[in-house]
PDB file as gemmi writes it, atoms N, CA and C in Angstrom:
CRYST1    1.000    1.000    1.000  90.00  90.00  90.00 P 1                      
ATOM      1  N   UNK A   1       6.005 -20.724   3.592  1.00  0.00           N  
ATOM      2  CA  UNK A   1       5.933 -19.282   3.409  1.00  0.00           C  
ATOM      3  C   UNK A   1       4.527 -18.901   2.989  1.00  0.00           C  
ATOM      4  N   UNK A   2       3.988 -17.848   3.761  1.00  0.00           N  
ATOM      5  CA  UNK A   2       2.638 -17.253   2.944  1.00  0.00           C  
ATOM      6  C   UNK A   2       2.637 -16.654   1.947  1.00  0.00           C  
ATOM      7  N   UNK A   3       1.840 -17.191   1.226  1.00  0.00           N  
ATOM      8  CA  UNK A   3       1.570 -16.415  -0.295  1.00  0.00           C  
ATOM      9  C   UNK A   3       0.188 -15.074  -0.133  1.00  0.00           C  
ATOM     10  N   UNK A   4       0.447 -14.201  -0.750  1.00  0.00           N  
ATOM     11  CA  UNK A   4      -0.393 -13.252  -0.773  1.00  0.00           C  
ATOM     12  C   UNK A   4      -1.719 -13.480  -0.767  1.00  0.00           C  
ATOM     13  N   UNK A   5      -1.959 -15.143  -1.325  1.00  0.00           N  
ATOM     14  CA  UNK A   5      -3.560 -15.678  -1.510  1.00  0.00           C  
ATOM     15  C   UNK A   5      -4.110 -15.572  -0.227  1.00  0.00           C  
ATOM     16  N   UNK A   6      -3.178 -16.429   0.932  1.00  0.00           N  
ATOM     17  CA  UNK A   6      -2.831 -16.629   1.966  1.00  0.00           C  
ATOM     18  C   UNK A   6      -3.583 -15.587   2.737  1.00  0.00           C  
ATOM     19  N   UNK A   7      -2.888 -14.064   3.069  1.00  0.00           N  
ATOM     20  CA  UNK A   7      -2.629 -13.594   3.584  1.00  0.00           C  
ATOM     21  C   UNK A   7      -4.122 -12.454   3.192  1.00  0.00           C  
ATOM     22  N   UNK A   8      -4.304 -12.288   2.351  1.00  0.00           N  
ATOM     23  CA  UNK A   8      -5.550 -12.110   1.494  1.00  0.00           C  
ATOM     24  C   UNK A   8      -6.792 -12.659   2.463  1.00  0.00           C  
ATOM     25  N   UNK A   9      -7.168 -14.011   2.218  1.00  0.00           N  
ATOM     26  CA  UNK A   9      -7.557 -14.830   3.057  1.00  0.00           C  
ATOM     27  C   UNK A   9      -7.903 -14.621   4.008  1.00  0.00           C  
ATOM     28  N   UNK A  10      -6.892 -14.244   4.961  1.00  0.00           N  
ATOM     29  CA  UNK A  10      -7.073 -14.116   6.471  1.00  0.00           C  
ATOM     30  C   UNK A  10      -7.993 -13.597   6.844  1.00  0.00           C  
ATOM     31  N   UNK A  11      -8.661 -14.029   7.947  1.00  0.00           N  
ATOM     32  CA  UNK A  11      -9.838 -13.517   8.588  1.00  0.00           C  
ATOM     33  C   UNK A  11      -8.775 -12.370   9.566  1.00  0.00           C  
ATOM     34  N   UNK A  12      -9.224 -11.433  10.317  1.00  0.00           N  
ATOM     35  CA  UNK A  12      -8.882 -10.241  11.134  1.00  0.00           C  
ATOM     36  C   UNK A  12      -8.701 -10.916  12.372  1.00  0.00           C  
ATOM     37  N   UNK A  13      -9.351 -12.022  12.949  1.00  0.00           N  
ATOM     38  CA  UNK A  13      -9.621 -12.907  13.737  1.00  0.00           C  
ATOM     39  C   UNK A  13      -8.374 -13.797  13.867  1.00  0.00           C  
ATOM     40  N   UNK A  14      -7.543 -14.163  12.641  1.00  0.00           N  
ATOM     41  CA  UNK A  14      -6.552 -15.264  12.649  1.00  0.00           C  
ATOM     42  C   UNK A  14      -5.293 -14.341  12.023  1.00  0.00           C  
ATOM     43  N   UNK A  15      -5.150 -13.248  12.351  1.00  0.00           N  
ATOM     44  CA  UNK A  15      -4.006 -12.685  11.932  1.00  0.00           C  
ATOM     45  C   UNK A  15      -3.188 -12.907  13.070  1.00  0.00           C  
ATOM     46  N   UNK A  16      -1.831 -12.587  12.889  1.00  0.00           N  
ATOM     47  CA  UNK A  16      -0.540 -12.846  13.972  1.00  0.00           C  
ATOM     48  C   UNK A  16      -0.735 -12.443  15.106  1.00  0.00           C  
ATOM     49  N   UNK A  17      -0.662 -13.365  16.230  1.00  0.00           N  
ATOM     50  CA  UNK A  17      -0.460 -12.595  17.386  1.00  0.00           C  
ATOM     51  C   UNK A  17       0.175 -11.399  17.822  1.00  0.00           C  
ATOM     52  N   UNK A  18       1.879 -11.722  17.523  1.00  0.00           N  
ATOM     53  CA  UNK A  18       2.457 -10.240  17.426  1.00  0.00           C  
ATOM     54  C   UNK A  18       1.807  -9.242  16.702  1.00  0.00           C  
ATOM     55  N   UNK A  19       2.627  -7.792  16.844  1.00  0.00           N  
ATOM     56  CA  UNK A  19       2.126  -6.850  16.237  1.00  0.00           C  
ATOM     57  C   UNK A  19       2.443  -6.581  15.046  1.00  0.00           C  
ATOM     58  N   UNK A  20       4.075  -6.889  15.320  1.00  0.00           N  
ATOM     59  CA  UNK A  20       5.164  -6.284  14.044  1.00  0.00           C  
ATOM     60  C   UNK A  20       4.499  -7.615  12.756  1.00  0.00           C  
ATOM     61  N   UNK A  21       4.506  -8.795  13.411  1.00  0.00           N  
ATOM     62  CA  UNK A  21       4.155  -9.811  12.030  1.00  0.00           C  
ATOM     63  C   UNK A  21       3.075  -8.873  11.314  1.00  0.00           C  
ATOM     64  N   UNK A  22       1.590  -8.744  12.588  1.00  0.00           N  
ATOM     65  CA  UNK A  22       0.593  -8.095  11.811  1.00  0.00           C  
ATOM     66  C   UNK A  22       0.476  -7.177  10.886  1.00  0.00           C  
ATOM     67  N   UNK A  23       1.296  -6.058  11.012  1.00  0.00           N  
ATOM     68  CA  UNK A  23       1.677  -4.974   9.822  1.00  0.00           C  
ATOM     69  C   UNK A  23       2.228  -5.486   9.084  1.00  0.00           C  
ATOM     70  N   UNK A  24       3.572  -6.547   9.127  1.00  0.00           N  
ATOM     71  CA  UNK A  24       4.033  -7.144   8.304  1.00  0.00           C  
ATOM     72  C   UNK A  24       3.343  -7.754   7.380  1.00  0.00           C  
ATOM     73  N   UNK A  25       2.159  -8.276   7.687  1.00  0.00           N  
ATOM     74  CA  UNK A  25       0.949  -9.121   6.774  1.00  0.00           C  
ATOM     75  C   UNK A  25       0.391  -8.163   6.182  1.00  0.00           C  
ATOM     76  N   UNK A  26       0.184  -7.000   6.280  1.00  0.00           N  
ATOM     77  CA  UNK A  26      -0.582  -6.161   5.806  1.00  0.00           C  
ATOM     78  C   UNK A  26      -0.240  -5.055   5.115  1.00  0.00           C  
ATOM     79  N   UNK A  27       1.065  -4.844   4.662  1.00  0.00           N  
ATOM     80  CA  UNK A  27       2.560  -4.213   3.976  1.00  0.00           C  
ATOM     81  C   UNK A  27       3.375  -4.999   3.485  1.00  0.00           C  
ATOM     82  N   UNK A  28       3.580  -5.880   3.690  1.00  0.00           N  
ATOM     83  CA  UNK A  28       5.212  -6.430   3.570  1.00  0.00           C  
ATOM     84  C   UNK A  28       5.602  -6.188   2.264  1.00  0.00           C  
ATOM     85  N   UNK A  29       4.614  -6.370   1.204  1.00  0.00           N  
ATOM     86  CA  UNK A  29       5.126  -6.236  -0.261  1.00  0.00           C  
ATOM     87  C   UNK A  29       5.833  -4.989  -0.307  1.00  0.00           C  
ATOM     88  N   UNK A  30       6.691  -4.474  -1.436  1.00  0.00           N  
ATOM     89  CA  UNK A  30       7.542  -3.736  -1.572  1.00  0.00           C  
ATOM     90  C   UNK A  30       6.519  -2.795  -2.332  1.00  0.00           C  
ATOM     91  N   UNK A  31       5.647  -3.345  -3.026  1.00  0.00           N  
ATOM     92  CA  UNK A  31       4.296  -2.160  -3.892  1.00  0.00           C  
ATOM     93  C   UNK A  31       3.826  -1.568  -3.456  1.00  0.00           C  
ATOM     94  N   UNK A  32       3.385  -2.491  -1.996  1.00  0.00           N  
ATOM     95  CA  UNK A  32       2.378  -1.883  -1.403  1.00  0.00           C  
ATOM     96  C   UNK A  32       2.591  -0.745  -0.142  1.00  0.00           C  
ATOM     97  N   UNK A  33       3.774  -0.621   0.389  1.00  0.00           N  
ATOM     98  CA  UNK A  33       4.815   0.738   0.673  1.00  0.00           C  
ATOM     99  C   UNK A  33       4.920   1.593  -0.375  1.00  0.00           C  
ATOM    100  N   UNK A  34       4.978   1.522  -1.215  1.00  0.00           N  
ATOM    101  CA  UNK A  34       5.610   2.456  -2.486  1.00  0.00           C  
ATOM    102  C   UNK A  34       3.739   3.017  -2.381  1.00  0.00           C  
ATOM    103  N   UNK A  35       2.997   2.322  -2.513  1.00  0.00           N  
ATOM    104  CA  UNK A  35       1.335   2.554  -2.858  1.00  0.00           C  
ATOM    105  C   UNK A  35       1.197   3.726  -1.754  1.00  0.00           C  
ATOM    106  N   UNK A  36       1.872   3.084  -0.608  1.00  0.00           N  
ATOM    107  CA  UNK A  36       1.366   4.293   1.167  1.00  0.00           C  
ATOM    108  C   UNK A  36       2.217   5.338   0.626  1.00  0.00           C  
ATOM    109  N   UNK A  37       3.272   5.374   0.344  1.00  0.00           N  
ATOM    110  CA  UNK A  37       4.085   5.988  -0.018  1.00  0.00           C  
ATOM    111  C   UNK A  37       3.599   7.227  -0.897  1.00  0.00           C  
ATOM    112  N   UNK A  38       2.741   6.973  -2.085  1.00  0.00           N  
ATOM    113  CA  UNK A  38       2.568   7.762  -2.782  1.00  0.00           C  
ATOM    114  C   UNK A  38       1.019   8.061  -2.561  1.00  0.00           C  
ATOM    115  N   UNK A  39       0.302   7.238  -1.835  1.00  0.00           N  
ATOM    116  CA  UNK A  39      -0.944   8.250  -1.592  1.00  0.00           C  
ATOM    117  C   UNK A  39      -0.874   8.927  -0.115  1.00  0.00           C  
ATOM    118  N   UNK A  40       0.004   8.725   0.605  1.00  0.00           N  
ATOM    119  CA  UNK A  40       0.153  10.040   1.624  1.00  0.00           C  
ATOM    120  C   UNK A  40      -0.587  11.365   1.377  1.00  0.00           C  
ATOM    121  N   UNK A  41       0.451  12.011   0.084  1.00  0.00           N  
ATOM    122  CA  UNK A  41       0.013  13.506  -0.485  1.00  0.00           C  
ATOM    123  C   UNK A  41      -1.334  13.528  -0.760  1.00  0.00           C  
ATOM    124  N   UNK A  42      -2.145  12.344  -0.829  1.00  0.00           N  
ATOM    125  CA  UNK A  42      -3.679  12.793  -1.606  1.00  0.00           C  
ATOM    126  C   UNK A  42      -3.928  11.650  -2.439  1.00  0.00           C  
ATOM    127  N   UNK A  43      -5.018  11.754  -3.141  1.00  0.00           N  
ATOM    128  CA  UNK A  43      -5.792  11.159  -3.718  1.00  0.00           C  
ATOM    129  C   UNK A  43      -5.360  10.598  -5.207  1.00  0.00           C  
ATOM    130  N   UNK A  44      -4.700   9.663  -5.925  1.00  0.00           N  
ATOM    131  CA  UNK A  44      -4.481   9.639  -7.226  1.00  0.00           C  
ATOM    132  C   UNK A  44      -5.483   8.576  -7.863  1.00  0.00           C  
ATOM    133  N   UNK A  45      -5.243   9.035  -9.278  1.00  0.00           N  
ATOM    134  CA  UNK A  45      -5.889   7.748 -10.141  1.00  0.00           C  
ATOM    135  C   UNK A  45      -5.036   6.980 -10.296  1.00  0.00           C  
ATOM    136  N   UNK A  46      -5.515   5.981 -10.829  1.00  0.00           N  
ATOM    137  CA  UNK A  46      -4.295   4.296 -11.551  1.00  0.00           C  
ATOM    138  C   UNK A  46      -3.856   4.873 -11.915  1.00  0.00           C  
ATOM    139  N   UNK A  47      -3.572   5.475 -13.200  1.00  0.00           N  
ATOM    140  CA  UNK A  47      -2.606   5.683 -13.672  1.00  0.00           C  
ATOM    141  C   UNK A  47      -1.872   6.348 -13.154  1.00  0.00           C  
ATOM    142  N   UNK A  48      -1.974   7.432 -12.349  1.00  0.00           N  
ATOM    143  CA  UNK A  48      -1.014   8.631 -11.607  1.00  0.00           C  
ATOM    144  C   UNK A  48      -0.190   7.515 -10.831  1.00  0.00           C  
ATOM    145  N   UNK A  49      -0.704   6.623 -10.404  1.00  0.00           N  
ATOM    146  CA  UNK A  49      -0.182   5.754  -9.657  1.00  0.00           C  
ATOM    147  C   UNK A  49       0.548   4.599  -9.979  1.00  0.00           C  
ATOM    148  N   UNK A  50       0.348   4.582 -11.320  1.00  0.00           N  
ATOM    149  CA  UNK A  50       0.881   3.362 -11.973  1.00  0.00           C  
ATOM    150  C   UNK A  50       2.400   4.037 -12.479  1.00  0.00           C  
ATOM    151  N   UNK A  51       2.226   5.364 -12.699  1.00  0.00           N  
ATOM    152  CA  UNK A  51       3.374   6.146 -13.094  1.00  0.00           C  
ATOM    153  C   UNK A  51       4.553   6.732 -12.195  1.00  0.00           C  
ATOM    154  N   UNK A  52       3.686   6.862 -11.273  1.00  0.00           N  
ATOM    155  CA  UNK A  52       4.853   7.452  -9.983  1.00  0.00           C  
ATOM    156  C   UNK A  52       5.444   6.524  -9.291  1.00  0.00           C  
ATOM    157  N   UNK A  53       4.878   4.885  -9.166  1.00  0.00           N  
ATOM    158  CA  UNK A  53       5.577   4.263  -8.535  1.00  0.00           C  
ATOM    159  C   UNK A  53       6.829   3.554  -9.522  1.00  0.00           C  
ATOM    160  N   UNK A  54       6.353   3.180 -10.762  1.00  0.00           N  
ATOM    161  CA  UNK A  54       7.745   3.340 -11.706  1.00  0.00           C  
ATOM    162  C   UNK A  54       7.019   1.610 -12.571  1.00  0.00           C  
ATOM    163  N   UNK A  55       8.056   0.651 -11.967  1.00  0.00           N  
ATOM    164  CA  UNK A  55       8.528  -0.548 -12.906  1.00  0.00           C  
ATOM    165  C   UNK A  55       7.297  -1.725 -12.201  1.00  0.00           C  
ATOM    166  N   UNK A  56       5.904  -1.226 -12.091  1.00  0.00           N  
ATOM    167  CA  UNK A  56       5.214  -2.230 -11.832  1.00  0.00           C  
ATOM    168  C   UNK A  56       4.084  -2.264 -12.435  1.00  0.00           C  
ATOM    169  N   UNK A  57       3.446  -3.511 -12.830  1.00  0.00           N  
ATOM    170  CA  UNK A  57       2.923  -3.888 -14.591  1.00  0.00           C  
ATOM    171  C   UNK A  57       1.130  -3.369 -13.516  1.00  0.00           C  
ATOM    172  N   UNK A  58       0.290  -3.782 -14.819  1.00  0.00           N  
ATOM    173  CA  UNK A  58      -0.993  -3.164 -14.323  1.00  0.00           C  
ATOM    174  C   UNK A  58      -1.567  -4.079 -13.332  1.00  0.00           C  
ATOM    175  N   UNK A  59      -1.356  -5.725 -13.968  1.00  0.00           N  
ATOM    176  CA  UNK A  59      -2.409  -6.364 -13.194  1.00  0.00           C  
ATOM    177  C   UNK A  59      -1.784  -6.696 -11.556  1.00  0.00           C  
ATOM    178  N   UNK A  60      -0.419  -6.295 -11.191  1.00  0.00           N  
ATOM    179  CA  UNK A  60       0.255  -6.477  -9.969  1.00  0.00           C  
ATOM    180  C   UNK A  60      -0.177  -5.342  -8.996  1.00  0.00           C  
ATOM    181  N   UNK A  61      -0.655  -4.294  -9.945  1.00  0.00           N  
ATOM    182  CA  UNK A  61      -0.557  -2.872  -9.309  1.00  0.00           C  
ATOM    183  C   UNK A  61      -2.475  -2.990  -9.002  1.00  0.00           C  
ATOM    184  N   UNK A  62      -3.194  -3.206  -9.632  1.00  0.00           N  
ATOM    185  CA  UNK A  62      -4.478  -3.799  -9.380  1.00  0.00           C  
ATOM    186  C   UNK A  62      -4.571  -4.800  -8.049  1.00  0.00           C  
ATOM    187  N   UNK A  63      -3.740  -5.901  -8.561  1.00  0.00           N  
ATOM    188  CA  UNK A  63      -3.996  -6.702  -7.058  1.00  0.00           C  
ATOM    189  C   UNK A  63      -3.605  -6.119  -5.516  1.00  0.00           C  
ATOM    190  N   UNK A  64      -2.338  -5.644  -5.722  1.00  0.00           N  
ATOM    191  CA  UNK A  64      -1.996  -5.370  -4.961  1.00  0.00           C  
ATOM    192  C   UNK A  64      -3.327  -3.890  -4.062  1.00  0.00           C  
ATOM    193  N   UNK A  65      -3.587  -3.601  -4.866  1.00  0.00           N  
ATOM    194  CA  UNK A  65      -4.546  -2.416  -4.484  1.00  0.00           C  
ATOM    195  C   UNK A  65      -6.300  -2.809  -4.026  1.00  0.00           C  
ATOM    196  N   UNK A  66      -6.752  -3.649  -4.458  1.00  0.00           N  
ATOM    197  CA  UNK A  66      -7.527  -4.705  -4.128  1.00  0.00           C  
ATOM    198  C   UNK A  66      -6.994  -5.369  -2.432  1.00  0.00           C  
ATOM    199  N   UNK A  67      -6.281  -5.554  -2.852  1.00  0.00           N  
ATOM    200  CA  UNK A  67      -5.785  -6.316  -1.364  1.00  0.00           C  
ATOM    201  C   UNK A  67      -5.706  -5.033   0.087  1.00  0.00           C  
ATOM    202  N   UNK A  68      -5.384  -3.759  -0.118  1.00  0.00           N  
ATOM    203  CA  UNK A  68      -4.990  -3.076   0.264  1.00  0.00           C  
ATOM    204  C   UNK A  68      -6.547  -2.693   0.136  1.00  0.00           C  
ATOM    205  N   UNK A  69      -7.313  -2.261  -0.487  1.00  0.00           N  
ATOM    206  CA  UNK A  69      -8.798  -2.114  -0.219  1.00  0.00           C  
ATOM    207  C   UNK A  69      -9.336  -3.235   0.829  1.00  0.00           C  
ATOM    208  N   UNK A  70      -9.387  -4.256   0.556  1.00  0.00           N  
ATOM    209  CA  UNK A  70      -9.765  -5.273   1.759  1.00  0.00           C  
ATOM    210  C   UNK A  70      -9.612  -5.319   2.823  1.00  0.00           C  
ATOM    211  N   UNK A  71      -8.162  -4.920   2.979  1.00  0.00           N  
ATOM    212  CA  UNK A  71      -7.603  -4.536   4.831  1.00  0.00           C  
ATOM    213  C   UNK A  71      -7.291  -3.828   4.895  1.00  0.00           C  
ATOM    214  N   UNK A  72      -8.334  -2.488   3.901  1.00  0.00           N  
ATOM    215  CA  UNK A  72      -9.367  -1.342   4.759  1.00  0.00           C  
ATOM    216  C   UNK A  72      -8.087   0.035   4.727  1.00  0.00           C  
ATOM    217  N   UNK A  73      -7.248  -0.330   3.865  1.00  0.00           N  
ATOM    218  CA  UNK A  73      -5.773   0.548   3.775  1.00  0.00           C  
ATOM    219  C   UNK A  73      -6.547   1.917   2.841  1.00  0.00           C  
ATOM    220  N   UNK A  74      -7.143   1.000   1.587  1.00  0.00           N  
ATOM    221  CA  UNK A  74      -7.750   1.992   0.677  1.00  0.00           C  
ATOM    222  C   UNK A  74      -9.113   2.080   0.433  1.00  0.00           C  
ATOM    223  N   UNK A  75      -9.539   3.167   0.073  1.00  0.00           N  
ATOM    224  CA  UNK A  75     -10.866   3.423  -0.757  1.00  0.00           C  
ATOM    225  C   UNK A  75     -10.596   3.740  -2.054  1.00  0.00           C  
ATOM    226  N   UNK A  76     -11.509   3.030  -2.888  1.00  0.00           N  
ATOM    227  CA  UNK A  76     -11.677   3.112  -4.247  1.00  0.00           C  
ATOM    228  C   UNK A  76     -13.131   3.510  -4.654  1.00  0.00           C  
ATOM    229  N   UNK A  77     -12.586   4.704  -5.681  1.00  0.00           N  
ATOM    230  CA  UNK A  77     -14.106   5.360  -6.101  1.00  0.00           C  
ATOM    231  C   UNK A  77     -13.806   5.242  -7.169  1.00  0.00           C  
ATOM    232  N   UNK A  78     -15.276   4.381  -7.892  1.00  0.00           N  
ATOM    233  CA  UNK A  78     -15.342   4.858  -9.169  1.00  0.00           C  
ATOM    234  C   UNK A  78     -15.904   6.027 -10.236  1.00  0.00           C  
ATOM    235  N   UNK A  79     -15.759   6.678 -10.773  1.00  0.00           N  
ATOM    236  CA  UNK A  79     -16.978   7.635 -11.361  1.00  0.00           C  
ATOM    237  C   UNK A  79     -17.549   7.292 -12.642  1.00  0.00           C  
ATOM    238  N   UNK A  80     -19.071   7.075 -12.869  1.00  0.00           N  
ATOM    239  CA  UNK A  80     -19.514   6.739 -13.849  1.00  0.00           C  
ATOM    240  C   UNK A  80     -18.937   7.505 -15.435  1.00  0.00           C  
ATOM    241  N   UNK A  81     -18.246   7.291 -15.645  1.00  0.00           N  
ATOM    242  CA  UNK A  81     -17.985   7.723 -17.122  1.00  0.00           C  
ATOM    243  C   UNK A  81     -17.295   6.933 -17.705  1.00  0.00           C  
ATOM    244  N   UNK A  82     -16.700   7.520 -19.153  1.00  0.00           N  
ATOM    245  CA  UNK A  82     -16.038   6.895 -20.060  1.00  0.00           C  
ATOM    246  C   UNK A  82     -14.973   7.999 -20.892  1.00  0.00           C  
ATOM    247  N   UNK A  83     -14.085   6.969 -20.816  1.00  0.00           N  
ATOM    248  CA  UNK A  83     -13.495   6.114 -20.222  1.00  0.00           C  
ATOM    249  C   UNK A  83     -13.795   6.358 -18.946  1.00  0.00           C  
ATOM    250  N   UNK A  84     -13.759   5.036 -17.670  1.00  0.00           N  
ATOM    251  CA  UNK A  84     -14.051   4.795 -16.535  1.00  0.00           C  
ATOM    252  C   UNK A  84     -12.612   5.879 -15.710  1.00  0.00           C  
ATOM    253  N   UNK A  85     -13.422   6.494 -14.461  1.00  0.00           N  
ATOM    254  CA  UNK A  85     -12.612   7.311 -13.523  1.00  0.00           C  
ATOM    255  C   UNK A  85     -12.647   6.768 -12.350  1.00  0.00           C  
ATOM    256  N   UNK A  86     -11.465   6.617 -11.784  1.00  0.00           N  
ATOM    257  CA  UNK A  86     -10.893   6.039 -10.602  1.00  0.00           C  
ATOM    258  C   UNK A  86     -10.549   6.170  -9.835  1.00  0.00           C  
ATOM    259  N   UNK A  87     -10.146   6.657  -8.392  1.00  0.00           N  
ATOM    260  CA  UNK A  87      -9.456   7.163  -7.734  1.00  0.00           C  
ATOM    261  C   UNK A  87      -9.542   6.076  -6.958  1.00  0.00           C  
ATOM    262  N   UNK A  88      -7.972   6.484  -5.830  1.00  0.00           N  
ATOM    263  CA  UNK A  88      -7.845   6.188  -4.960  1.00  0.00           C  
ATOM    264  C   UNK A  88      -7.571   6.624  -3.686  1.00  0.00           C  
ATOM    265  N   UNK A  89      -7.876   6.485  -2.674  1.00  0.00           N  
ATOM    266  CA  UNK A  89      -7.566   7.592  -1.484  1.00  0.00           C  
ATOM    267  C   UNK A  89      -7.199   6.762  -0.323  1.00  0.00           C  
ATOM    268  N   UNK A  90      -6.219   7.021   0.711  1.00  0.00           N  
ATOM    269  CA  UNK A  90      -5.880   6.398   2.188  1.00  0.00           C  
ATOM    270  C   UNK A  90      -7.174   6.489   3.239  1.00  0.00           C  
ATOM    271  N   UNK A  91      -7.544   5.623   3.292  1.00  0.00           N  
ATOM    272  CA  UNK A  91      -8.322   5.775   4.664  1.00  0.00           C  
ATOM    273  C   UNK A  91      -7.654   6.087   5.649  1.00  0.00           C  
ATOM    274  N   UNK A  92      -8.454   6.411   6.521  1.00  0.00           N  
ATOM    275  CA  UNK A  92      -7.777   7.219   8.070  1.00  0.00           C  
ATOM    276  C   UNK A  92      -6.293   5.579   8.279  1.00  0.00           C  
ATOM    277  N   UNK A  93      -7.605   4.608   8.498  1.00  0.00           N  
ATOM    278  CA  UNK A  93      -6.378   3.385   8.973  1.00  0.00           C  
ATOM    279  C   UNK A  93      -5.100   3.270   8.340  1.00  0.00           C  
ATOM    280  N   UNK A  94      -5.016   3.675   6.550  1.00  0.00           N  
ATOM    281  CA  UNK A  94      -3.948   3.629   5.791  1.00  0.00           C  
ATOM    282  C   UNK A  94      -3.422   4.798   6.884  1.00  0.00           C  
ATOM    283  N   UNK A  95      -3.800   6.221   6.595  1.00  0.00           N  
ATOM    284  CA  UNK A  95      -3.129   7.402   6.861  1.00  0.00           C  
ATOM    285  C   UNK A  95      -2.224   7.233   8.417  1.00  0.00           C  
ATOM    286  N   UNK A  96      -2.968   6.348   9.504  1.00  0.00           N  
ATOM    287  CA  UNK A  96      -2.225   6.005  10.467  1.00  0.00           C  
ATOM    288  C   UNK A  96      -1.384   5.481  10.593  1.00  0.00           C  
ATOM    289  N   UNK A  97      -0.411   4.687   9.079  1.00  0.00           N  
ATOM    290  CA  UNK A  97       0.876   4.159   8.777  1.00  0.00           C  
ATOM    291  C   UNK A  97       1.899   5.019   8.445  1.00  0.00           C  
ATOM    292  N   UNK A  98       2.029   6.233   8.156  1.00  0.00           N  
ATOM    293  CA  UNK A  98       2.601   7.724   8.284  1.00  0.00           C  
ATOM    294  C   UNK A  98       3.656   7.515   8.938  1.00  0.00           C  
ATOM    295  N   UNK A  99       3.065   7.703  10.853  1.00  0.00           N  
ATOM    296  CA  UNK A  99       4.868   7.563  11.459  1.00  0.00           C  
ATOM    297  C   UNK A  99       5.854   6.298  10.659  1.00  0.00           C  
ATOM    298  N   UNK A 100       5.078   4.995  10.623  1.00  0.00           N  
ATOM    299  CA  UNK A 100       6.585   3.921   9.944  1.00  0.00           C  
ATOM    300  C   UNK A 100       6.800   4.223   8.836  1.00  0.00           C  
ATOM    301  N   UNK A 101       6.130   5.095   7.841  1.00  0.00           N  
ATOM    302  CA  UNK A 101       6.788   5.518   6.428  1.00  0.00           C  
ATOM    303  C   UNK A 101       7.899   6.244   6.576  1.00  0.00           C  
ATOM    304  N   UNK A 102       7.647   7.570   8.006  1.00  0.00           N  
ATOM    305  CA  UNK A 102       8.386   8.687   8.174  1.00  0.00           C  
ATOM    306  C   UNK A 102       9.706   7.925   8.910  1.00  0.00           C  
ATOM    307  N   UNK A 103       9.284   6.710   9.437  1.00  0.00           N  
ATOM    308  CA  UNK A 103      10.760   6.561   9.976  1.00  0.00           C  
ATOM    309  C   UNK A 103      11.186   5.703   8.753  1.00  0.00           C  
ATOM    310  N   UNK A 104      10.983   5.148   8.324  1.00  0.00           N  
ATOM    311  CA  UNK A 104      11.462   4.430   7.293  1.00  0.00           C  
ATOM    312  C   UNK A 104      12.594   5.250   6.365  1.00  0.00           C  
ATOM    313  N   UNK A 105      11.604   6.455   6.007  1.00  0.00           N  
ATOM    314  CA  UNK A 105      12.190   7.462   5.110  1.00  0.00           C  
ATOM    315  C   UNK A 105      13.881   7.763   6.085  1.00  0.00           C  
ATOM    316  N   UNK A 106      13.355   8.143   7.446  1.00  0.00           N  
ATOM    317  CA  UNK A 106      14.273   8.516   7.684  1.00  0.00           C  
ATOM    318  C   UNK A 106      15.951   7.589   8.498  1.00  0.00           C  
ATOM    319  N   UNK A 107      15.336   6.421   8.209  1.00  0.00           N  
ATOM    320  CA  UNK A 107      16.632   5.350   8.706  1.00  0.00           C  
ATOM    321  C   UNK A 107      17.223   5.277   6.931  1.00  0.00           C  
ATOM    322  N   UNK A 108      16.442   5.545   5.974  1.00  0.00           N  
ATOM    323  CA  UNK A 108      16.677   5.151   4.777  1.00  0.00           C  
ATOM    324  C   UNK A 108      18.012   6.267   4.308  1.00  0.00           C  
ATOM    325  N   UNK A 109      17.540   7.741   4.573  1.00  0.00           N  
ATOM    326  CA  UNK A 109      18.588   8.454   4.422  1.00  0.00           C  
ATOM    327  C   UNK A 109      19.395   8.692   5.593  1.00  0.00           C  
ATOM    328  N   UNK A 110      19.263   7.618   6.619  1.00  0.00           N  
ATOM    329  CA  UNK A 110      20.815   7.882   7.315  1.00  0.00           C  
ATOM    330  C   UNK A 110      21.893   6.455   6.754  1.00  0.00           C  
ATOM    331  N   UNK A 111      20.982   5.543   6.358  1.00  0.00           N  
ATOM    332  CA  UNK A 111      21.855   4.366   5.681  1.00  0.00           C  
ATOM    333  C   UNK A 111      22.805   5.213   4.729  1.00  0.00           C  
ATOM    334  N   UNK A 112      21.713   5.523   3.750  1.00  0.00           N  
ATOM    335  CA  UNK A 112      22.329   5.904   2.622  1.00  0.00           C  
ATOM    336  C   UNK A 112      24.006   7.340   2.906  1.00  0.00           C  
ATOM    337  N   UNK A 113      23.513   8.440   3.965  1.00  0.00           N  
ATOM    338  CA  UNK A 113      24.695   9.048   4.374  1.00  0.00           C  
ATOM    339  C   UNK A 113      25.748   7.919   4.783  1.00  0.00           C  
ATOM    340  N   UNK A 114      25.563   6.997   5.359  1.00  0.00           N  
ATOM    341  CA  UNK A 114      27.045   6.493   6.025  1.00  0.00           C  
ATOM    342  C   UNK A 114      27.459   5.696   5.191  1.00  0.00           C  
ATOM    343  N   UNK A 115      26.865   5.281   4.256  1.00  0.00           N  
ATOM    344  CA  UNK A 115      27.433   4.323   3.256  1.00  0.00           C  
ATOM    345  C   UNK A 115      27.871   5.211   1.735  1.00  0.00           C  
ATOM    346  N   UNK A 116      28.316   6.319   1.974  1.00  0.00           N  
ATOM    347  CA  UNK A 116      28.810   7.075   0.864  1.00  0.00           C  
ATOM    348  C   UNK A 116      29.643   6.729   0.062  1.00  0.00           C  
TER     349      UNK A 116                                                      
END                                                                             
């Protein structure tokens, strides 16, 4: 099984042939949906982000966002001050994951109707 080190790692060059694996390598975590998820609307800081996605600790929510900066999902700005200011924003490439969020969202609430 690949570990995130793994997958991290990867050159762009040696990612999956298929397609679906490829997104799969580059999402699969459950954070890092919840992350597309919540910067859709715009731009947040860590913390806005550490708060809206709920039950995930700092240094998971860091890596995971790091990783997601690397394969170009996010931009991270810092602003010189103090305490240090942060943001984060979707690059176009993140923002082009939209339709599978939107279907996601929406197979999610037809599960949830038929299983009442």
């Amino acid at each position: 099984m690949e570990t995130e080190k793994d997958i991290k790692e990867t050159p762009a060059k040696e990612l999956p042939t298929c397609p679906v694996e490829t997104t799969l390598t580059l999402i699969s975590d459950k954070w890092k949906v919840l992350i597309l998820r919540d910067l859709m609307p715009g731009t947040k800081r860590f913390g806005e982000l550490k708060k809206s996605i709920g039950h995930i600790s700092q240094k998971v929510l860091t890596a995971q966002l790091r990783q997601m900066e690397e394969s170009g999902l996010v931009i991270r700005t810092v602003f010189p001050e103090v305490p240090p200011h942060v943001e984060y924003t979707l690059t176009d490439l993140g923002y082009s994951l939209k339709p599978i969020l939107d279907a996601m969202w929406d197979w999610g609430e037809n599960y949830k109707a038929q299983n009442k």
